[in-house]
VMD Tcl script that builds the backbone (N, CA, C; Angstrom):
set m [mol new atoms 348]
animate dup $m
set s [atomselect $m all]
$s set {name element resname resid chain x y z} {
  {N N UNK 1 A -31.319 140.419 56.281}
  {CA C UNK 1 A -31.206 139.162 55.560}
  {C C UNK 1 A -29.750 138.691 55.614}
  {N N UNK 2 A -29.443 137.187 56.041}
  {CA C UNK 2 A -28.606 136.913 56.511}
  {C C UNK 2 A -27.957 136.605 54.879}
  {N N UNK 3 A -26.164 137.026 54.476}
  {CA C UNK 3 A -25.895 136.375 53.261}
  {C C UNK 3 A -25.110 135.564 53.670}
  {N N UNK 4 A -24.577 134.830 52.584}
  {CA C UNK 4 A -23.351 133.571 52.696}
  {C C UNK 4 A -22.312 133.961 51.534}
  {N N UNK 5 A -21.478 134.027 51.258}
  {CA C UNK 5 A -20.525 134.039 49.855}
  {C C UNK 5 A -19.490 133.506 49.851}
  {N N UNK 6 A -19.707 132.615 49.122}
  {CA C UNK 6 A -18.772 131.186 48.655}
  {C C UNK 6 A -17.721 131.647 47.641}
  {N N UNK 7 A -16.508 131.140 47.959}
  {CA C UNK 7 A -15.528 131.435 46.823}
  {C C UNK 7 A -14.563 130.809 46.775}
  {N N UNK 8 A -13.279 130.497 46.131}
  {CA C UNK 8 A -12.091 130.015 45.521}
  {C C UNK 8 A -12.411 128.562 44.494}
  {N N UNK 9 A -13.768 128.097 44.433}
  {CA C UNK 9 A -13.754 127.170 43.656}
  {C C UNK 9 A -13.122 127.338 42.169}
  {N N UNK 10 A -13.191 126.361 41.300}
  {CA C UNK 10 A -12.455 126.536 40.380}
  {C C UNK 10 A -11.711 124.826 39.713}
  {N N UNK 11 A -11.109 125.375 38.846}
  {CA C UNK 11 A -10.667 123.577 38.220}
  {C C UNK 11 A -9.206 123.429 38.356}
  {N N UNK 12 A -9.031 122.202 38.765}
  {CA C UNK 12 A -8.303 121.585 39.587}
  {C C UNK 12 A -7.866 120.110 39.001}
  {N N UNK 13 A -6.742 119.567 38.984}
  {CA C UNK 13 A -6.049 118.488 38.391}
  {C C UNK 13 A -6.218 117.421 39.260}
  {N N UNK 14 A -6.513 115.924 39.221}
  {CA C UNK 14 A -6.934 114.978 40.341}
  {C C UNK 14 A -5.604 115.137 40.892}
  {N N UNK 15 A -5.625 115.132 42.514}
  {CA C UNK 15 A -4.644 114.943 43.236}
  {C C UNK 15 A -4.000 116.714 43.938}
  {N N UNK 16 A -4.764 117.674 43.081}
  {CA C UNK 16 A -4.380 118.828 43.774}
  {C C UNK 16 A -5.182 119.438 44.570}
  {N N UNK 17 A -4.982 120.679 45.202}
  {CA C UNK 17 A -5.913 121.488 46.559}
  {C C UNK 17 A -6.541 122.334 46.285}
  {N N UNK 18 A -7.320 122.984 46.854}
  {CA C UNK 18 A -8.170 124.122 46.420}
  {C C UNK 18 A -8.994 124.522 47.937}
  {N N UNK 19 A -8.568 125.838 48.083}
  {CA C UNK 19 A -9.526 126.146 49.522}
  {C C UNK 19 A -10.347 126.647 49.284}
  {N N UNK 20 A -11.984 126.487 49.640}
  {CA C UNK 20 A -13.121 127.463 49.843}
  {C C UNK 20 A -13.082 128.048 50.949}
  {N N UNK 21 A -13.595 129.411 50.838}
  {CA C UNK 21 A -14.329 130.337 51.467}
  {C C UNK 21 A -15.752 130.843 51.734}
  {N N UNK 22 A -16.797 130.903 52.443}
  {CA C UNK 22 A -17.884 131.465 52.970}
  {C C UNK 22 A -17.759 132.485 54.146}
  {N N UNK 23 A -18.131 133.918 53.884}
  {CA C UNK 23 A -18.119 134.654 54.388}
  {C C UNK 23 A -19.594 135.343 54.750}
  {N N UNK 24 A -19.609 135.565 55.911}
  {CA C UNK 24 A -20.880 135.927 56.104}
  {C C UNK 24 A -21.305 137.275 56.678}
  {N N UNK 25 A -22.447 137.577 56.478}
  {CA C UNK 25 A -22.503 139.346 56.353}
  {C C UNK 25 A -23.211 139.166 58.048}
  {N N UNK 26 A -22.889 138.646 58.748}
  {CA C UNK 26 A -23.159 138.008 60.079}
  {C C UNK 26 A -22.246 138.092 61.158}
  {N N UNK 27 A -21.872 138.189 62.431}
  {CA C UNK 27 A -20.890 137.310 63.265}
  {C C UNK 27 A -21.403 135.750 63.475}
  {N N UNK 28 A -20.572 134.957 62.871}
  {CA C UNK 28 A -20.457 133.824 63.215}
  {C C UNK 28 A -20.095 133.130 64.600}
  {N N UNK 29 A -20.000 133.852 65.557}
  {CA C UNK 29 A -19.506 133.601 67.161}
  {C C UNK 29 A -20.289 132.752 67.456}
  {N N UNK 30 A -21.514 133.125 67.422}
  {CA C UNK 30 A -22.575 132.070 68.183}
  {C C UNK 30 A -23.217 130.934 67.063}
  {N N UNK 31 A -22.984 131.165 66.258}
  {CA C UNK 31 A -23.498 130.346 65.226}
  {C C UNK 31 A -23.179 128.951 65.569}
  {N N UNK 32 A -24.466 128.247 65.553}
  {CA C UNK 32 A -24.714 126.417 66.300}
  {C C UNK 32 A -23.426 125.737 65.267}
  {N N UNK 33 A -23.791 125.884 63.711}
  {CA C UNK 33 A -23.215 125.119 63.249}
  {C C UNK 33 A -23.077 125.451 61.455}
  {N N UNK 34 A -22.012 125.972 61.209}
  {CA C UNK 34 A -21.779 126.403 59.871}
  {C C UNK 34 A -21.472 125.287 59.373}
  {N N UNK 35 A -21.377 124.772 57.844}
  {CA C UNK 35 A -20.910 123.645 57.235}
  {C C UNK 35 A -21.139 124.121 55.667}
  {N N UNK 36 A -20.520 123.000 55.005}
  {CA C UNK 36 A -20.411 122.901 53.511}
  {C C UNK 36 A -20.976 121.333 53.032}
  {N N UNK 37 A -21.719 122.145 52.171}
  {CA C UNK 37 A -22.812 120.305 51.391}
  {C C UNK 37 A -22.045 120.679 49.787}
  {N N UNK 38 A -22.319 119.788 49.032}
  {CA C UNK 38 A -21.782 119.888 48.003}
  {C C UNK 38 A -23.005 119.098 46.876}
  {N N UNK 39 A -23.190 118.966 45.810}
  {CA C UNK 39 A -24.504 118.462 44.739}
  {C C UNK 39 A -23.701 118.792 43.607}
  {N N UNK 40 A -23.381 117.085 43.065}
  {CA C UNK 40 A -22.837 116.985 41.780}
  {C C UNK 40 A -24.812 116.751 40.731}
  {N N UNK 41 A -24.070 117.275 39.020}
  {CA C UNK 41 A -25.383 116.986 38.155}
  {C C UNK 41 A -25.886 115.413 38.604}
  {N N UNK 42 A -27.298 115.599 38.587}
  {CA C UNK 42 A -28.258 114.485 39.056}
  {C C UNK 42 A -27.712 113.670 40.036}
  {N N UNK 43 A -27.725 114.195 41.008}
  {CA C UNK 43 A -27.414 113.527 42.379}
  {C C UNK 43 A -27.936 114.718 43.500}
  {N N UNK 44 A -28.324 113.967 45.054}
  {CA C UNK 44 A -29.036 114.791 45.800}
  {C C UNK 44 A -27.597 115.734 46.358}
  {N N UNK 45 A -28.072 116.630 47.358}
  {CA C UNK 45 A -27.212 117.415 47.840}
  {C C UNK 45 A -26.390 116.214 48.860}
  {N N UNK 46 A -24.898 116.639 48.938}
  {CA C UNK 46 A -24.881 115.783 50.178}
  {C C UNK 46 A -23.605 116.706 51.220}
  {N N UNK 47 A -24.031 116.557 52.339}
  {CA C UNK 47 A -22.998 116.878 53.852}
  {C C UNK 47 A -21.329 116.548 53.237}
  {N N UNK 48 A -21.009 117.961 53.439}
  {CA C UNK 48 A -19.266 117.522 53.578}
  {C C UNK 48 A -19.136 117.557 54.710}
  {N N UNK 49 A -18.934 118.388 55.659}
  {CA C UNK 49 A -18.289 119.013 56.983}
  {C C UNK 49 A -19.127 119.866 57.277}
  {N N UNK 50 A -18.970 119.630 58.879}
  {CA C UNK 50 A -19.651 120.877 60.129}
  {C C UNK 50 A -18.652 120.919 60.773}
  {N N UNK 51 A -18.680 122.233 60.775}
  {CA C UNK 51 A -17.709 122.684 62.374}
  {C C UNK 51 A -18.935 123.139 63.493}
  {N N UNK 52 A -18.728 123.299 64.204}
  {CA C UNK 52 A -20.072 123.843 65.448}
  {C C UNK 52 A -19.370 124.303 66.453}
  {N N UNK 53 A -20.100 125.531 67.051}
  {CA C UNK 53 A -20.015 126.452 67.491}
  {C C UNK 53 A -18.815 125.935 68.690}
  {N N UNK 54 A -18.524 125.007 69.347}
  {CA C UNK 54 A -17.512 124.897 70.338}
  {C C UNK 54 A -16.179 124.341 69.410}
  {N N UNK 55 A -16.247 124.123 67.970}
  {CA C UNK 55 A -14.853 123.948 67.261}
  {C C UNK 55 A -14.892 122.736 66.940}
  {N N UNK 56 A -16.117 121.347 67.196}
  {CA C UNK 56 A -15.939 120.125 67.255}
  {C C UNK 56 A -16.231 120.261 65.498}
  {N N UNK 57 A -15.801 119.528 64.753}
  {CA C UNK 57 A -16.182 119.027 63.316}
  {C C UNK 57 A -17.045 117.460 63.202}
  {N N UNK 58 A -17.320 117.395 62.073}
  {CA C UNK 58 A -17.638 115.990 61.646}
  {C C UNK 58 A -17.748 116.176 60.132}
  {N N UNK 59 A -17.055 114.959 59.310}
  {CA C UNK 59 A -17.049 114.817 58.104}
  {C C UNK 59 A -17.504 113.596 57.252}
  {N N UNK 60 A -18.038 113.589 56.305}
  {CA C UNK 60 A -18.480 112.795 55.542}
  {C C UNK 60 A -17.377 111.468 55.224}
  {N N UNK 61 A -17.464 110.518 54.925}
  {CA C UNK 61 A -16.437 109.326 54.934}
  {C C UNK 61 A -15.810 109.469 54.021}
  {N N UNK 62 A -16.170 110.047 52.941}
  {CA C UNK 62 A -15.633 110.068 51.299}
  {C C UNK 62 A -14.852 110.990 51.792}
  {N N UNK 63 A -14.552 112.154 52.392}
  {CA C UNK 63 A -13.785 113.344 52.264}
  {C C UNK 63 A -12.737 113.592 53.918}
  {N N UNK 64 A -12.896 112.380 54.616}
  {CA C UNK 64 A -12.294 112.379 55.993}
  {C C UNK 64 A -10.789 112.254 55.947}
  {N N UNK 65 A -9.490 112.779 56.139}
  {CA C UNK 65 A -8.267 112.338 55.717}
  {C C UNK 65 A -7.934 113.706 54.409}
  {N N UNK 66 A -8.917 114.025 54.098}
  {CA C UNK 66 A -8.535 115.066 52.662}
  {C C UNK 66 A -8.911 116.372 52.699}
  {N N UNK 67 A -10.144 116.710 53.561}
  {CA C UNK 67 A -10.900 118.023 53.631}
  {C C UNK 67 A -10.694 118.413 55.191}
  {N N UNK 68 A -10.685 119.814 55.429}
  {CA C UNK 68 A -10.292 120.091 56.880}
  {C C UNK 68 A -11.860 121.485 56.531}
  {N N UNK 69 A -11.927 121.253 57.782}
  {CA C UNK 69 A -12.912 122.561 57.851}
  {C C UNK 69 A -12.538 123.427 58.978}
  {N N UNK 70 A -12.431 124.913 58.863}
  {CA C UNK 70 A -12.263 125.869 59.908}
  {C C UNK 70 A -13.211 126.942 59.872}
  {N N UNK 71 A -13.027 127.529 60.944}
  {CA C UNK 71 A -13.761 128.988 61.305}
  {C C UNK 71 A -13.061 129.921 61.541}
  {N N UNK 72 A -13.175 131.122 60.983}
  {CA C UNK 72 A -12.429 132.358 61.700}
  {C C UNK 72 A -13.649 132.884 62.337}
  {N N UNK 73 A -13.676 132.968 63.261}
  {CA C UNK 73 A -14.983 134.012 63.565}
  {C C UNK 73 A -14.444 136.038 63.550}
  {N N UNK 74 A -13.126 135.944 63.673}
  {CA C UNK 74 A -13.117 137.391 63.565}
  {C C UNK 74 A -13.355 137.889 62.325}
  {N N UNK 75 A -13.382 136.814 61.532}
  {CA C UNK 75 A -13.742 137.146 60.072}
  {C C UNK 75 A -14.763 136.946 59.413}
  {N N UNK 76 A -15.414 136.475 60.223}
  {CA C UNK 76 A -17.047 135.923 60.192}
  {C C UNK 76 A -16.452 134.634 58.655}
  {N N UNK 77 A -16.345 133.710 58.642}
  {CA C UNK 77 A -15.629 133.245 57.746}
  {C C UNK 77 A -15.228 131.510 57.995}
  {N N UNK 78 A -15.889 130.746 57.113}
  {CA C UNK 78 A -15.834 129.286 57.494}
  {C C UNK 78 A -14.984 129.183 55.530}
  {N N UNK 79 A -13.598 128.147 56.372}
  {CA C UNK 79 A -13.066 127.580 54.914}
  {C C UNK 79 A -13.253 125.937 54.508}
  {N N UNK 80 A -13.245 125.812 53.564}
  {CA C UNK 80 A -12.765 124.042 53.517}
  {C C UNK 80 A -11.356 124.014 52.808}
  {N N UNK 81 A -10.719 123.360 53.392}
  {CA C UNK 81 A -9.140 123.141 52.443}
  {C C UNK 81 A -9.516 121.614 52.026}
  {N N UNK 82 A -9.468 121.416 50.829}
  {CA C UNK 82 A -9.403 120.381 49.830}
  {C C UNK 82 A -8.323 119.923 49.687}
  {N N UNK 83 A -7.904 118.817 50.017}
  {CA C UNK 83 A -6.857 118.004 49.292}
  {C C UNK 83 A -6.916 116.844 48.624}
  {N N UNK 84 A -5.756 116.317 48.089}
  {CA C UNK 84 A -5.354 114.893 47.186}
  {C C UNK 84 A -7.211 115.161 46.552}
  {N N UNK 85 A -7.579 115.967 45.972}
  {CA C UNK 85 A -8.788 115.875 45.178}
  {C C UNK 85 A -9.187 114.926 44.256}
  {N N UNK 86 A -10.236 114.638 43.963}
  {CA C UNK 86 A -10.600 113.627 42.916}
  {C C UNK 86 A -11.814 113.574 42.320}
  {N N UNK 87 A -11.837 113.430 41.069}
  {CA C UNK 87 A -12.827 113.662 40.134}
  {C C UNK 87 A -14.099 113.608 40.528}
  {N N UNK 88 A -14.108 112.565 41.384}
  {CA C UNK 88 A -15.522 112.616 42.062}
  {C C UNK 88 A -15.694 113.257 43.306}
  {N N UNK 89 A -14.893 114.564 43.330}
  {CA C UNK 89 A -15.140 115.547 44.393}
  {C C UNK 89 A -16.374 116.955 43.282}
  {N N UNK 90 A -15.835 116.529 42.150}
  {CA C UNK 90 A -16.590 117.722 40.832}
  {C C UNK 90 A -17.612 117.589 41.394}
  {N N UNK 91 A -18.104 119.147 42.037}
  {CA C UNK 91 A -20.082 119.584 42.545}
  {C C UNK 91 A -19.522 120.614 42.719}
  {N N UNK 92 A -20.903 121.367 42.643}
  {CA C UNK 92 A -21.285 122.856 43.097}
  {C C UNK 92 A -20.889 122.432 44.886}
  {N N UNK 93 A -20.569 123.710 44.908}
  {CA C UNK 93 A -20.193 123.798 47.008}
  {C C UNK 93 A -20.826 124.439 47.251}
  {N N UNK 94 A -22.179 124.365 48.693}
  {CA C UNK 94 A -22.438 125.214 49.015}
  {C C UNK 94 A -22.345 125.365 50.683}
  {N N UNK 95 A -22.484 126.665 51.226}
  {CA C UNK 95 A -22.159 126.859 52.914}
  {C C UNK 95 A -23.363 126.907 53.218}
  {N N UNK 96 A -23.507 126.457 54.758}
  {CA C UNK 96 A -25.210 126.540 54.926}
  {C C UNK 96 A -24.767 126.723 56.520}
  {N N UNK 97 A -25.335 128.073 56.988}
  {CA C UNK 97 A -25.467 128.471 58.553}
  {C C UNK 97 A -26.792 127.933 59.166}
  {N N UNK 98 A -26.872 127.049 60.544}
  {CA C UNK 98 A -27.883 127.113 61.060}
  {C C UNK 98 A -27.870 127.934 62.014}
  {N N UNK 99 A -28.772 129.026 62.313}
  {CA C UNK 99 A -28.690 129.728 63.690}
  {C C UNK 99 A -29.122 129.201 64.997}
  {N N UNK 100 A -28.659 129.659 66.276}
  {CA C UNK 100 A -28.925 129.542 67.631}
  {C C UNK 100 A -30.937 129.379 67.164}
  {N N UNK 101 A -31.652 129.406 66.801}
  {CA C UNK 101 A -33.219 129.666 66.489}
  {C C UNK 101 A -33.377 128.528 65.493}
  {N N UNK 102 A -32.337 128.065 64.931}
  {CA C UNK 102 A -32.311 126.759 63.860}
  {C C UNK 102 A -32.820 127.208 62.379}
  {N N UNK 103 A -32.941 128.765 62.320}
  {CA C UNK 103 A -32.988 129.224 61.181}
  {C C UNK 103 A -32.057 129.016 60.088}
  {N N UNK 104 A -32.125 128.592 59.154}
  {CA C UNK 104 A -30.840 127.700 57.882}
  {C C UNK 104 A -31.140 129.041 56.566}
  {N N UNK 105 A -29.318 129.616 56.294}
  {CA C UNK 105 A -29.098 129.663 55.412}
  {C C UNK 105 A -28.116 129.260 54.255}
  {N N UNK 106 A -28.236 129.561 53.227}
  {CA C UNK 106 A -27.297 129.080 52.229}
  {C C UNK 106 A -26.984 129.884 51.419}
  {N N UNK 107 A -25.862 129.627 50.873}
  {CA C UNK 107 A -24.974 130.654 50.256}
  {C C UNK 107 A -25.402 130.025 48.414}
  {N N UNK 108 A -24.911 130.715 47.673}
  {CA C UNK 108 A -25.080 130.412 45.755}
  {C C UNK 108 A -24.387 129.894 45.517}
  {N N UNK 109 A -23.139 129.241 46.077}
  {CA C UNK 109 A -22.453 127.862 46.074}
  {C C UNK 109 A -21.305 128.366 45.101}
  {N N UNK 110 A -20.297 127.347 44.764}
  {CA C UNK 110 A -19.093 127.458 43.904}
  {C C UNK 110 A -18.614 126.345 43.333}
  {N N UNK 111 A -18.470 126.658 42.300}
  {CA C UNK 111 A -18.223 125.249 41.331}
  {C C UNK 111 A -17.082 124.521 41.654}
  {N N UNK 112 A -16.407 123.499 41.772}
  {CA C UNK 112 A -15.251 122.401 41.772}
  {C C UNK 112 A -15.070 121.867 40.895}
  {N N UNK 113 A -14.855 121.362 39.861}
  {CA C UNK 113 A -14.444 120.605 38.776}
  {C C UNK 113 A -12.804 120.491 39.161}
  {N N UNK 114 A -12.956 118.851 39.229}
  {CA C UNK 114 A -11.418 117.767 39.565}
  {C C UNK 114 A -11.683 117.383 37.781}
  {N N UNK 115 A -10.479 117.724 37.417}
  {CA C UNK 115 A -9.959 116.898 35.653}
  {C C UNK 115 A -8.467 117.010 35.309}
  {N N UNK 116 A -8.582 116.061 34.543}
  {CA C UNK 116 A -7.169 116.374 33.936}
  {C C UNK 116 A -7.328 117.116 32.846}
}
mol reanalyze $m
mol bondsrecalc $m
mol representation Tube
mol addrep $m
């Protein structure tokens, strides 16, 4: 069973950084396309960033200019670095692997809260 484990979320002042982590009990080498969705209360889940398997990204419009997404693969290990944050970045984070087979998992996510 494939895991995911999300971490460094946490609360954060509008305008400061915060990096996540997803680590996976996996090698990520071949993996099509790791990414991070995020789901604030009563609202659907939505796409931050994909990185995919040749290094190309794509990011959501709200978070393009502020969020970077990487891979370590020796670390089996996808981050997001957060910047200039803002209140309406506050959602649960979660990582979601699709495999080479298009099998999708997801990690138990990590909280963000942007406040003063």
């Amino acid at each position: 069973q494939v895991q995911l484990v999300e971490s460094g979320g946490g609360l954060v002042q509008p305008g400061g950084s915060l990096r996540l982590s997803c680590a996976a009990s996996i090698s990520i080498f071949s993996i099509n396309v790791m990414g991070w969705y995020r789901q604030a209360p009563g609202k659907q889940r939505e796409l931050v960033a994909n990185i995919f398997s040749g290094g190309s990204t794509d990011y959501a419009d709200s978070v393009k200019g502020r969020f970077t997404i990487s891979r370590d693969n020796a670390k089996n290990t996808v981050y997001l670095q957060m910047n200039s944050l803002k209140p309406e970045d506050t959602a649960a984070y979660y990582c979601r692997m699709v495999t080479t087979y298009s099998f999708i998992y997801w990690g138990q996510g990590t909280q963000v809260t942007v406040s003063s």
